[in-house]
PDB file of N, CA, C and O in Angstrom:
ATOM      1  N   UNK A   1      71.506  78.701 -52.274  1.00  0.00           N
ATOM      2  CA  UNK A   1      71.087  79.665 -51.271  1.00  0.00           C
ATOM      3  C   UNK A   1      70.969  78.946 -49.931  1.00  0.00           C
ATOM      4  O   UNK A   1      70.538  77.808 -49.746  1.00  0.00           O
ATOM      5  N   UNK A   2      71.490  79.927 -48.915  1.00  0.00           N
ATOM      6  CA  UNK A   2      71.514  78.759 -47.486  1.00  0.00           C
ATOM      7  C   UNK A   2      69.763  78.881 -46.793  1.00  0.00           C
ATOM      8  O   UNK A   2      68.829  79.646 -47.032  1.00  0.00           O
ATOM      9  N   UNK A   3      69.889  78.056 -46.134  1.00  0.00           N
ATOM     10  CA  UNK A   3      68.146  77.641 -46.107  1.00  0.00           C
ATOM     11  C   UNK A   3      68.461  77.583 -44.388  1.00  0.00           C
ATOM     12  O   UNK A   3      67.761  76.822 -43.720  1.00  0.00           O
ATOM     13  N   UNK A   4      69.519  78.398 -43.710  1.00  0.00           N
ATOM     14  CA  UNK A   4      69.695  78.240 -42.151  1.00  0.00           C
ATOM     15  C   UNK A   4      68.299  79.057 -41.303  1.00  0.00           C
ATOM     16  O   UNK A   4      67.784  80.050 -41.816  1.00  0.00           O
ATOM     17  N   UNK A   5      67.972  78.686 -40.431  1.00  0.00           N
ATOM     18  CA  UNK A   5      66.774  79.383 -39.954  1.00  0.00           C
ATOM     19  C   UNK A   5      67.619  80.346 -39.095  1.00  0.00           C
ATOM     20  O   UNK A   5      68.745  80.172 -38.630  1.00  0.00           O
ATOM     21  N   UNK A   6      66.602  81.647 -38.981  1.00  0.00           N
ATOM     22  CA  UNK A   6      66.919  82.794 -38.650  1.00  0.00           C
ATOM     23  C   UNK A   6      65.855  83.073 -37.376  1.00  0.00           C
ATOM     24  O   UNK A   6      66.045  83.934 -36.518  1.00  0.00           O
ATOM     25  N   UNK A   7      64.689  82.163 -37.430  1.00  0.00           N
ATOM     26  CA  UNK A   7      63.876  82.782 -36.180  1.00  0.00           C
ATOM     27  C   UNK A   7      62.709  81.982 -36.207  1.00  0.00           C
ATOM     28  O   UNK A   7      62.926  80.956 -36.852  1.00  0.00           O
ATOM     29  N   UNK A   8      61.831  82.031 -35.867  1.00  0.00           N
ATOM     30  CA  UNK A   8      60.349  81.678 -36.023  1.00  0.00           C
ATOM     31  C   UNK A   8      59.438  82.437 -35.404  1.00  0.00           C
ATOM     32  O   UNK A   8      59.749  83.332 -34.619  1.00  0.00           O
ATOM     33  N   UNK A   9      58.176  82.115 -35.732  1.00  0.00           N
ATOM     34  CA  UNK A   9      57.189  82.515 -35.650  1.00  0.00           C
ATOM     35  C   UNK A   9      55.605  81.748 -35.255  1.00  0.00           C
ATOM     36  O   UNK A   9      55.128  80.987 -36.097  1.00  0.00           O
ATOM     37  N   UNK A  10      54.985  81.956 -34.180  1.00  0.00           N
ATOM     38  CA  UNK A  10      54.357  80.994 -33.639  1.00  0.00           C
ATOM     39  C   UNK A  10      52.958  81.769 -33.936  1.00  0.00           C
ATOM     40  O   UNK A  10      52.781  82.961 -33.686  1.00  0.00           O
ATOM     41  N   UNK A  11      51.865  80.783 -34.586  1.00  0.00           N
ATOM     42  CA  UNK A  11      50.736  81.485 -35.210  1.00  0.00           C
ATOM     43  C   UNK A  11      49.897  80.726 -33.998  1.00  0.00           C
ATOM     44  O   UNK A  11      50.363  79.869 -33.249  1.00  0.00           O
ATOM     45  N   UNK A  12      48.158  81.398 -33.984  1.00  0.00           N
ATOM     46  CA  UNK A  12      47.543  81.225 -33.026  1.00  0.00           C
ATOM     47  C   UNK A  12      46.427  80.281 -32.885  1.00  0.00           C
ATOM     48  O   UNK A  12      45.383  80.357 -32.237  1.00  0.00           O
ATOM     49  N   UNK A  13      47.076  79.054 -33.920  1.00  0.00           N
ATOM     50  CA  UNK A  13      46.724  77.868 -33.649  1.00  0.00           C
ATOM     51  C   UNK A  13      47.543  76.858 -33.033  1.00  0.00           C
ATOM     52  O   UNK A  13      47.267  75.672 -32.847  1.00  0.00           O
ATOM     53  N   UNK A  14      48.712  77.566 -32.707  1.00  0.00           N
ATOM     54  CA  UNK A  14      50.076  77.537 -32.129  1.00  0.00           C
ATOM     55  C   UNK A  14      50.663  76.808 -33.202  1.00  0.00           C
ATOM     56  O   UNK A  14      51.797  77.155 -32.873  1.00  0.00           O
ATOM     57  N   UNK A  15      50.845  76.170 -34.098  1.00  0.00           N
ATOM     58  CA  UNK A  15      52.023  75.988 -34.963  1.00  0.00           C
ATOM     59  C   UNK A  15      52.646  77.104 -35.124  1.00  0.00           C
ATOM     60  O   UNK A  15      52.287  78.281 -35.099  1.00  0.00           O
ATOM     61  N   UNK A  16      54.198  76.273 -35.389  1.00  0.00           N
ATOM     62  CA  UNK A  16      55.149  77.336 -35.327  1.00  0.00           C
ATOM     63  C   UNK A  16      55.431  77.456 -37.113  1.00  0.00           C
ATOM     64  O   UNK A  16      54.937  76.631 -37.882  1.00  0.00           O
ATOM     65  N   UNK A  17      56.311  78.633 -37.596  1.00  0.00           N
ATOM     66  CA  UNK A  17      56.575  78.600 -38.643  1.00  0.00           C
ATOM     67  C   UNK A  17      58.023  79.184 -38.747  1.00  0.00           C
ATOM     68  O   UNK A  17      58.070  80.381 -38.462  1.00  0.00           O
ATOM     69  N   UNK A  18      59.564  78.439 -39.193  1.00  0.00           N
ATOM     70  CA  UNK A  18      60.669  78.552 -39.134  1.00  0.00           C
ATOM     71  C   UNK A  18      60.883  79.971 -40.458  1.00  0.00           C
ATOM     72  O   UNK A  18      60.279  80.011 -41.530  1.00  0.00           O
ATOM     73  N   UNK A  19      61.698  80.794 -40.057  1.00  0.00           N
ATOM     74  CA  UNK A  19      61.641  81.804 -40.748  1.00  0.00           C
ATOM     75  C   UNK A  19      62.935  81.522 -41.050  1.00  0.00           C
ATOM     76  O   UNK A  19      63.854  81.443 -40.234  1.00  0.00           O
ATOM     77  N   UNK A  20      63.033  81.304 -42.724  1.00  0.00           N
ATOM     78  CA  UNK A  20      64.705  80.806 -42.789  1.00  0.00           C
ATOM     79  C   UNK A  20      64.865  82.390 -43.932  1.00  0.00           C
ATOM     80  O   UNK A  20      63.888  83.010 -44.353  1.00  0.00           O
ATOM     81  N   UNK A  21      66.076  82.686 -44.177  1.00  0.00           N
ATOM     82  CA  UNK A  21      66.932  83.274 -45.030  1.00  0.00           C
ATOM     83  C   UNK A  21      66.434  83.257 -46.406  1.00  0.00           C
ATOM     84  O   UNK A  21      66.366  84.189 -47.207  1.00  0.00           O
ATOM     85  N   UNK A  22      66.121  82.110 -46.528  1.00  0.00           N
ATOM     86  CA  UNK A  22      65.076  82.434 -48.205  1.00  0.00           C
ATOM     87  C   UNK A  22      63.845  82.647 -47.846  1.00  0.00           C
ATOM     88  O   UNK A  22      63.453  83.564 -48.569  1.00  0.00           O
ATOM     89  N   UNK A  23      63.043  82.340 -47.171  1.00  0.00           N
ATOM     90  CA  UNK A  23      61.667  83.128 -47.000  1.00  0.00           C
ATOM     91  C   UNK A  23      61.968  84.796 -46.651  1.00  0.00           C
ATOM     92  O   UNK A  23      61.554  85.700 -47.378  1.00  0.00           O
ATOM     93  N   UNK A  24      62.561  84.959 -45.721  1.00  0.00           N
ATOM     94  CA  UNK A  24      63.227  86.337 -45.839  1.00  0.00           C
ATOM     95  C   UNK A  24      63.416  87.392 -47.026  1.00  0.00           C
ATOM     96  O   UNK A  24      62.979  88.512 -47.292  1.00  0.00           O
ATOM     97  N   UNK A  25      64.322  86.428 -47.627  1.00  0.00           N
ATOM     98  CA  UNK A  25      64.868  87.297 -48.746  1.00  0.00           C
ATOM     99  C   UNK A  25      63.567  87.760 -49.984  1.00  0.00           C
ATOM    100  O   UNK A  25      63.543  88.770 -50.688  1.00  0.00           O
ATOM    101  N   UNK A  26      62.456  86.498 -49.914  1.00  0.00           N
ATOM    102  CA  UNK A  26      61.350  86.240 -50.613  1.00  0.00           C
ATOM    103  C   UNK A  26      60.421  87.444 -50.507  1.00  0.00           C
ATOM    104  O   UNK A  26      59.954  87.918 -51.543  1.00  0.00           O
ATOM    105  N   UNK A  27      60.031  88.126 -48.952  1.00  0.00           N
ATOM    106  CA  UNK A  27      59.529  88.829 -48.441  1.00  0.00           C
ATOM    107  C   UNK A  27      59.887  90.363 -48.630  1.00  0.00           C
ATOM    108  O   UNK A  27      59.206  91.383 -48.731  1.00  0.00           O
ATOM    109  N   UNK A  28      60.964  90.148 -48.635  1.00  0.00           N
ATOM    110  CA  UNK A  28      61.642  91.359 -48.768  1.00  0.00           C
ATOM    111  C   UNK A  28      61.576  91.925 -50.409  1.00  0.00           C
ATOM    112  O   UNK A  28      61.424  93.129 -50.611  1.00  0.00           O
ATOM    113  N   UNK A  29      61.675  91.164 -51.305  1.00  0.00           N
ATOM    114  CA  UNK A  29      61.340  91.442 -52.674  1.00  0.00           C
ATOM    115  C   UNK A  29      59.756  91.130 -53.166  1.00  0.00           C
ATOM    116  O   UNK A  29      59.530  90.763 -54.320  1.00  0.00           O
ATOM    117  N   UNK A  30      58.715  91.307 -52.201  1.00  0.00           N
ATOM    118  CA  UNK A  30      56.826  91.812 -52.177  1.00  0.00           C
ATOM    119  C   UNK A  30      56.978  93.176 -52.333  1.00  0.00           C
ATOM    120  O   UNK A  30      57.836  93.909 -51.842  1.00  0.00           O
ATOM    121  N   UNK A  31      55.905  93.484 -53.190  1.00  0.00           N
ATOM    122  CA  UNK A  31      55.559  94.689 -53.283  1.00  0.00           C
ATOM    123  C   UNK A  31      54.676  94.842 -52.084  1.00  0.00           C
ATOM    124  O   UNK A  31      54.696  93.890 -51.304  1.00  0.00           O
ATOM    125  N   UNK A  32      53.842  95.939 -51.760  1.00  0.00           N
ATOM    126  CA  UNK A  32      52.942  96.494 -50.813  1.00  0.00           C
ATOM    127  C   UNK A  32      51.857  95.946 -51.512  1.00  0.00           C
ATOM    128  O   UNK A  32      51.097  95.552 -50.628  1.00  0.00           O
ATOM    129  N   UNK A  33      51.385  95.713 -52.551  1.00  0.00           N
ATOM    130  CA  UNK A  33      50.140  95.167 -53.410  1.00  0.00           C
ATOM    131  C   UNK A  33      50.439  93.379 -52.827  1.00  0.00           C
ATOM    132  O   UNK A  33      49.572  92.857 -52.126  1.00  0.00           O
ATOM    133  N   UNK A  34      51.611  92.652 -53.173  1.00  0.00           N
ATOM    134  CA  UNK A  34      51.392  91.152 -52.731  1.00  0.00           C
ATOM    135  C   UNK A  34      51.569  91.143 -51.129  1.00  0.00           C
ATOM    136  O   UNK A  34      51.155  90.231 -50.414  1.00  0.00           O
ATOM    137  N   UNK A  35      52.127  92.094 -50.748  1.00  0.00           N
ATOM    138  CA  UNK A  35      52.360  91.918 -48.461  1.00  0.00           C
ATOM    139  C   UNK A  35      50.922  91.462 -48.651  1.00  0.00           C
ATOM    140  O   UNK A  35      50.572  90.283 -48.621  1.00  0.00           O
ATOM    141  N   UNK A  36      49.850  92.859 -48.918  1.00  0.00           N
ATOM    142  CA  UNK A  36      48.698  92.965 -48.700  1.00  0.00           C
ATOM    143  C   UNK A  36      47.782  91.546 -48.962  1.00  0.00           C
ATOM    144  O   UNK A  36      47.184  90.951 -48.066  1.00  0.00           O
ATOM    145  N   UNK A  37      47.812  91.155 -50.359  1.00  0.00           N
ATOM    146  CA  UNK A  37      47.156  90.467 -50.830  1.00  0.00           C
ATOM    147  C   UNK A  37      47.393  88.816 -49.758  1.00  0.00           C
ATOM    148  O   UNK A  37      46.510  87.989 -49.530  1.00  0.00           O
ATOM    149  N   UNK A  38      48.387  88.782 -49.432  1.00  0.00           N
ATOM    150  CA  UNK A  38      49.395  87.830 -48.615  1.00  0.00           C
ATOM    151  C   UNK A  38      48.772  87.862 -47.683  1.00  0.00           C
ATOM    152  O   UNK A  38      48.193  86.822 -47.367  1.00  0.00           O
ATOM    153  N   UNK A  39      48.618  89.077 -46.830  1.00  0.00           N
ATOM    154  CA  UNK A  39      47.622  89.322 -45.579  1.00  0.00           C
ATOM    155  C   UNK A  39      46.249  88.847 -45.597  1.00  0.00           C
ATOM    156  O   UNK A  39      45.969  87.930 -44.825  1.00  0.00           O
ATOM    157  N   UNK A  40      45.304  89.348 -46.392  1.00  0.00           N
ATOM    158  CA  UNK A  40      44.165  89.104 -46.746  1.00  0.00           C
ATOM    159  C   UNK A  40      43.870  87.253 -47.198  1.00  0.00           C
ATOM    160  O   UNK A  40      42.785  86.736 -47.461  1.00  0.00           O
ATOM    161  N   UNK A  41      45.159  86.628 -47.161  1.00  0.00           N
ATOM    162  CA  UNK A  41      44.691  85.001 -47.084  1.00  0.00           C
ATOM    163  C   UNK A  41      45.196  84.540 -45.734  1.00  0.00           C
ATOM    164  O   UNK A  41      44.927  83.396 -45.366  1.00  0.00           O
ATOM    165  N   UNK A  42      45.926  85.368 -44.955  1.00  0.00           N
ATOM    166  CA  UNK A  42      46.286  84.234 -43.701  1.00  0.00           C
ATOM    167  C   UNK A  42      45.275  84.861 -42.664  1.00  0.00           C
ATOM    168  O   UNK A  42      45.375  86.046 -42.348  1.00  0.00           O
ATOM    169  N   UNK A  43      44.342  84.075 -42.165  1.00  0.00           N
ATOM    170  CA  UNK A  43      43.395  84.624 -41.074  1.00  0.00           C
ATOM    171  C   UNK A  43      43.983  85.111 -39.563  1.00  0.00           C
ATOM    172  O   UNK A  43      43.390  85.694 -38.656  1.00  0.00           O
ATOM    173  N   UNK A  44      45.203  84.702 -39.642  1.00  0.00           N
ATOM    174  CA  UNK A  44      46.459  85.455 -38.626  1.00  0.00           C
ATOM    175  C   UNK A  44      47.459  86.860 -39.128  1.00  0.00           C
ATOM    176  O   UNK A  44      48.600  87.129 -38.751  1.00  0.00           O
ATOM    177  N   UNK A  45      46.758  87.460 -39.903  1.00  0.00           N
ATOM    178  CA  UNK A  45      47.809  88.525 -40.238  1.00  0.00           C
ATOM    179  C   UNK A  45      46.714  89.410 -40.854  1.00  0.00           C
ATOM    180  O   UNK A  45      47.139  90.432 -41.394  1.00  0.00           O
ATOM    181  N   UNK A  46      45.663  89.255 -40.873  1.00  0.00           N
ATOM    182  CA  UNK A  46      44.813  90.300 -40.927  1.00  0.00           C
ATOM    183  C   UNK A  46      44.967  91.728 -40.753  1.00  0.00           C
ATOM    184  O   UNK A  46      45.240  92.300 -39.698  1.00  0.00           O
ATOM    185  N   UNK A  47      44.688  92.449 -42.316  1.00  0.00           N
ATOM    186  CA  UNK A  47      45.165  94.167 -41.781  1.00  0.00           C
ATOM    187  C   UNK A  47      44.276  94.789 -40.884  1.00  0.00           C
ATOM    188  O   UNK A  47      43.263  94.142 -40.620  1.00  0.00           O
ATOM    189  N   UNK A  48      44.446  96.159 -40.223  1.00  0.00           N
ATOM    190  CA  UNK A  48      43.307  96.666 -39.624  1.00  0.00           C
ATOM    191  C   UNK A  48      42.628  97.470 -40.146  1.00  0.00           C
ATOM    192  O   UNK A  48      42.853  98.062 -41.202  1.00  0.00           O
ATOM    193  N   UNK A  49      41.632  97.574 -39.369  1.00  0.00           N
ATOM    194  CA  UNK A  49      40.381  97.923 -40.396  1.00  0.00           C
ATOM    195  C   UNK A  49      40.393  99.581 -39.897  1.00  0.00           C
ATOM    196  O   UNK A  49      41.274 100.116 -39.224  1.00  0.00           O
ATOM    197  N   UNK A  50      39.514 100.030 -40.277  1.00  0.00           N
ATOM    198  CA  UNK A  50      39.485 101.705 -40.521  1.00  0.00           C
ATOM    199  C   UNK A  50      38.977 102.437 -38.955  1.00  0.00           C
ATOM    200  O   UNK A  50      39.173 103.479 -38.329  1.00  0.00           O
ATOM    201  N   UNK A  51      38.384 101.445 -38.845  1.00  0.00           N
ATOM    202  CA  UNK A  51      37.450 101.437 -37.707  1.00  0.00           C
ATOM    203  C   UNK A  51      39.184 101.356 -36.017  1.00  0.00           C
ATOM    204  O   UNK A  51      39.580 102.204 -35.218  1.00  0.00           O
ATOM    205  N   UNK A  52      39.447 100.436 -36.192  1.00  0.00           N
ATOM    206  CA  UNK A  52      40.787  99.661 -35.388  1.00  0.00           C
ATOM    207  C   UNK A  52      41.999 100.468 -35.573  1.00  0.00           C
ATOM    208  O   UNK A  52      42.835 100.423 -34.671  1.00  0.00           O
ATOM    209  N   UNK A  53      42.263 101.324 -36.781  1.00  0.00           N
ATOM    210  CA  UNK A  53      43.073 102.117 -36.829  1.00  0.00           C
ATOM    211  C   UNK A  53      43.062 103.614 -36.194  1.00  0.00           C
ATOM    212  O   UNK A  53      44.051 104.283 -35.893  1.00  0.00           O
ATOM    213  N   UNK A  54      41.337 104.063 -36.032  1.00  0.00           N
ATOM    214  CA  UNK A  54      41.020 104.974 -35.158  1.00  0.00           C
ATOM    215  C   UNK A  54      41.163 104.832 -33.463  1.00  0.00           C
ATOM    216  O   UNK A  54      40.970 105.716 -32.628  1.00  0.00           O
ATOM    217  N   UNK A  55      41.415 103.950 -33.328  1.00  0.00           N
ATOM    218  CA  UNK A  55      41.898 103.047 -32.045  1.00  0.00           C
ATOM    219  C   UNK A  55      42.980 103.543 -31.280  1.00  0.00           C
ATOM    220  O   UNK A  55      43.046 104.014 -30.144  1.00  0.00           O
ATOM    221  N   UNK A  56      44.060 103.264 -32.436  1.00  0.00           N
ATOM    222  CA  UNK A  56      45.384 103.934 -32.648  1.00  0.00           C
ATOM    223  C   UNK A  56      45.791 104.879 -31.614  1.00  0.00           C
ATOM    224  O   UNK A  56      45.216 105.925 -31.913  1.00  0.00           O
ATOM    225  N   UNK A  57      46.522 105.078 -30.487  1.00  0.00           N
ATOM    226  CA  UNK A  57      47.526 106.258 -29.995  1.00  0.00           C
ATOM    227  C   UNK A  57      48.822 106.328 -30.605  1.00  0.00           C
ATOM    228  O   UNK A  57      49.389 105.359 -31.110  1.00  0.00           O
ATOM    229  N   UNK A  58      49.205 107.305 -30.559  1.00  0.00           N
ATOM    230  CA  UNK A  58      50.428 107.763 -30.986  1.00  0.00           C
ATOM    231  C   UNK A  58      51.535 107.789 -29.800  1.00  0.00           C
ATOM    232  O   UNK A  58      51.609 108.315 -28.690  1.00  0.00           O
ATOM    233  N   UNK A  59      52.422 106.887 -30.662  1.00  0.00           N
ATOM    234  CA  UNK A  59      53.481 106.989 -28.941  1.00  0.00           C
ATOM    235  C   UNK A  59      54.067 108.312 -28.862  1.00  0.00           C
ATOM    236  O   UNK A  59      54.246 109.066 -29.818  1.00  0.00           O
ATOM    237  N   UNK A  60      54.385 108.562 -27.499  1.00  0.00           N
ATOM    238  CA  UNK A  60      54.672 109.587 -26.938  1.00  0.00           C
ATOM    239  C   UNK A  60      56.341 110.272 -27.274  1.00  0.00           C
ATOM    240  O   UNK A  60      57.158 110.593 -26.411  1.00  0.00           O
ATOM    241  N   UNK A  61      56.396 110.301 -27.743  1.00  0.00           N
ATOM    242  CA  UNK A  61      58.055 110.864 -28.470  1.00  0.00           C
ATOM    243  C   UNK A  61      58.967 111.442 -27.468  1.00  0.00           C
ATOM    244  O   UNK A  61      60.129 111.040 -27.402  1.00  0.00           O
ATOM    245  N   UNK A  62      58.575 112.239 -26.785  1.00  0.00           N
ATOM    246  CA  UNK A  62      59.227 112.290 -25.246  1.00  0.00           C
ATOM    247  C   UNK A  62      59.811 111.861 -24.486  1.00  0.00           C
ATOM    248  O   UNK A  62      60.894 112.201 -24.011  1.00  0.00           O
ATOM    249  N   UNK A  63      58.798 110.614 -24.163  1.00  0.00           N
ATOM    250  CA  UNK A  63      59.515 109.511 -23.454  1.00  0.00           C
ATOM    251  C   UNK A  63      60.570 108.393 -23.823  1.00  0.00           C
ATOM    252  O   UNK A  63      61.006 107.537 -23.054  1.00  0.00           O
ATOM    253  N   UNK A  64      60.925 108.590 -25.286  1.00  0.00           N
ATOM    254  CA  UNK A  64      62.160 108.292 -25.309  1.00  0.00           C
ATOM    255  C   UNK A  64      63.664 108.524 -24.819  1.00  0.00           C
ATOM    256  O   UNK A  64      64.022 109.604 -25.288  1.00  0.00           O
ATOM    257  N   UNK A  65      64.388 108.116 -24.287  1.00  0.00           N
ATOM    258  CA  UNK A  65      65.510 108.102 -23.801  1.00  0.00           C
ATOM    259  C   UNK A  65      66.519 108.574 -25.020  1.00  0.00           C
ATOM    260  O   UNK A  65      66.574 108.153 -26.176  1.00  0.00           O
ATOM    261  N   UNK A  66      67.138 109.383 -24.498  1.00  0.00           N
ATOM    262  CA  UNK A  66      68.120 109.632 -25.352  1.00  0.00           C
ATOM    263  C   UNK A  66      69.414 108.999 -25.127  1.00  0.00           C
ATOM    264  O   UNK A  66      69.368 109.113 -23.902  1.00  0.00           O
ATOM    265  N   UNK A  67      70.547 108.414 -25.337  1.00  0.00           N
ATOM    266  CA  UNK A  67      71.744 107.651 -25.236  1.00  0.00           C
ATOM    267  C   UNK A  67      72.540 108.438 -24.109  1.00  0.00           C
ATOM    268  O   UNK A  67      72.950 108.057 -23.013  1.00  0.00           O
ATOM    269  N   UNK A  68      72.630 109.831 -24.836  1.00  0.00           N
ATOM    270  CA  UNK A  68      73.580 110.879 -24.860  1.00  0.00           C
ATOM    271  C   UNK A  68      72.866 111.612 -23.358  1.00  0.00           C
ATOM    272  O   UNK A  68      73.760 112.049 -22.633  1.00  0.00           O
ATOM    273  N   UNK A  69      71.530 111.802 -22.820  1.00  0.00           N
ATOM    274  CA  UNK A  69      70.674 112.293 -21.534  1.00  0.00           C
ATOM    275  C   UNK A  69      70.798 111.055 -20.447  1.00  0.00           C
ATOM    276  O   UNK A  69      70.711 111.119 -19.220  1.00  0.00           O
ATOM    277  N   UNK A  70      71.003 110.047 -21.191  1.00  0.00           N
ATOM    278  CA  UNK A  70      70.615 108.576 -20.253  1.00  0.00           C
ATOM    279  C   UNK A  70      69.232 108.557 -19.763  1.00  0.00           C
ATOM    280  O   UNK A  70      68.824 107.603 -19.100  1.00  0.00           O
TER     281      UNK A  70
END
């Protein structure tokens, strides 16, 4: 499996973390039960809370541009 990096990711102790093609592919085959559980150990990826989600606006759908309106 090729191990080429695809991007990174800079956490907010500033180390960086190389996002290669097998971590990718790794991620992509988590259920919603391990994302989560995954979340709940990195103190940088913390879900939001109930409270933070009431926070929340809804983007405005409107103000999207259409291709075809310009």
């Amino acid at each position: 499996m090729s191990n080429s990096k695809t991007g990174t990711y800079k956490k907010t102790d500033g180390t960086t973390i190389a996002i290669t093609e097998e971590r990718y592919k790794k991620a992509r085959k988590m259920t919603e039960e391990e994302i989560h559980e995954a979340a709940l150990s990195d103190p940088d990826a913390q879900p939001s809370t109930d409270d933070e989600l009431k926070l929340f606006k809804p983007v405005n759908q409107g103000l999207r541009r259409n291709k075809k309106n310009g």
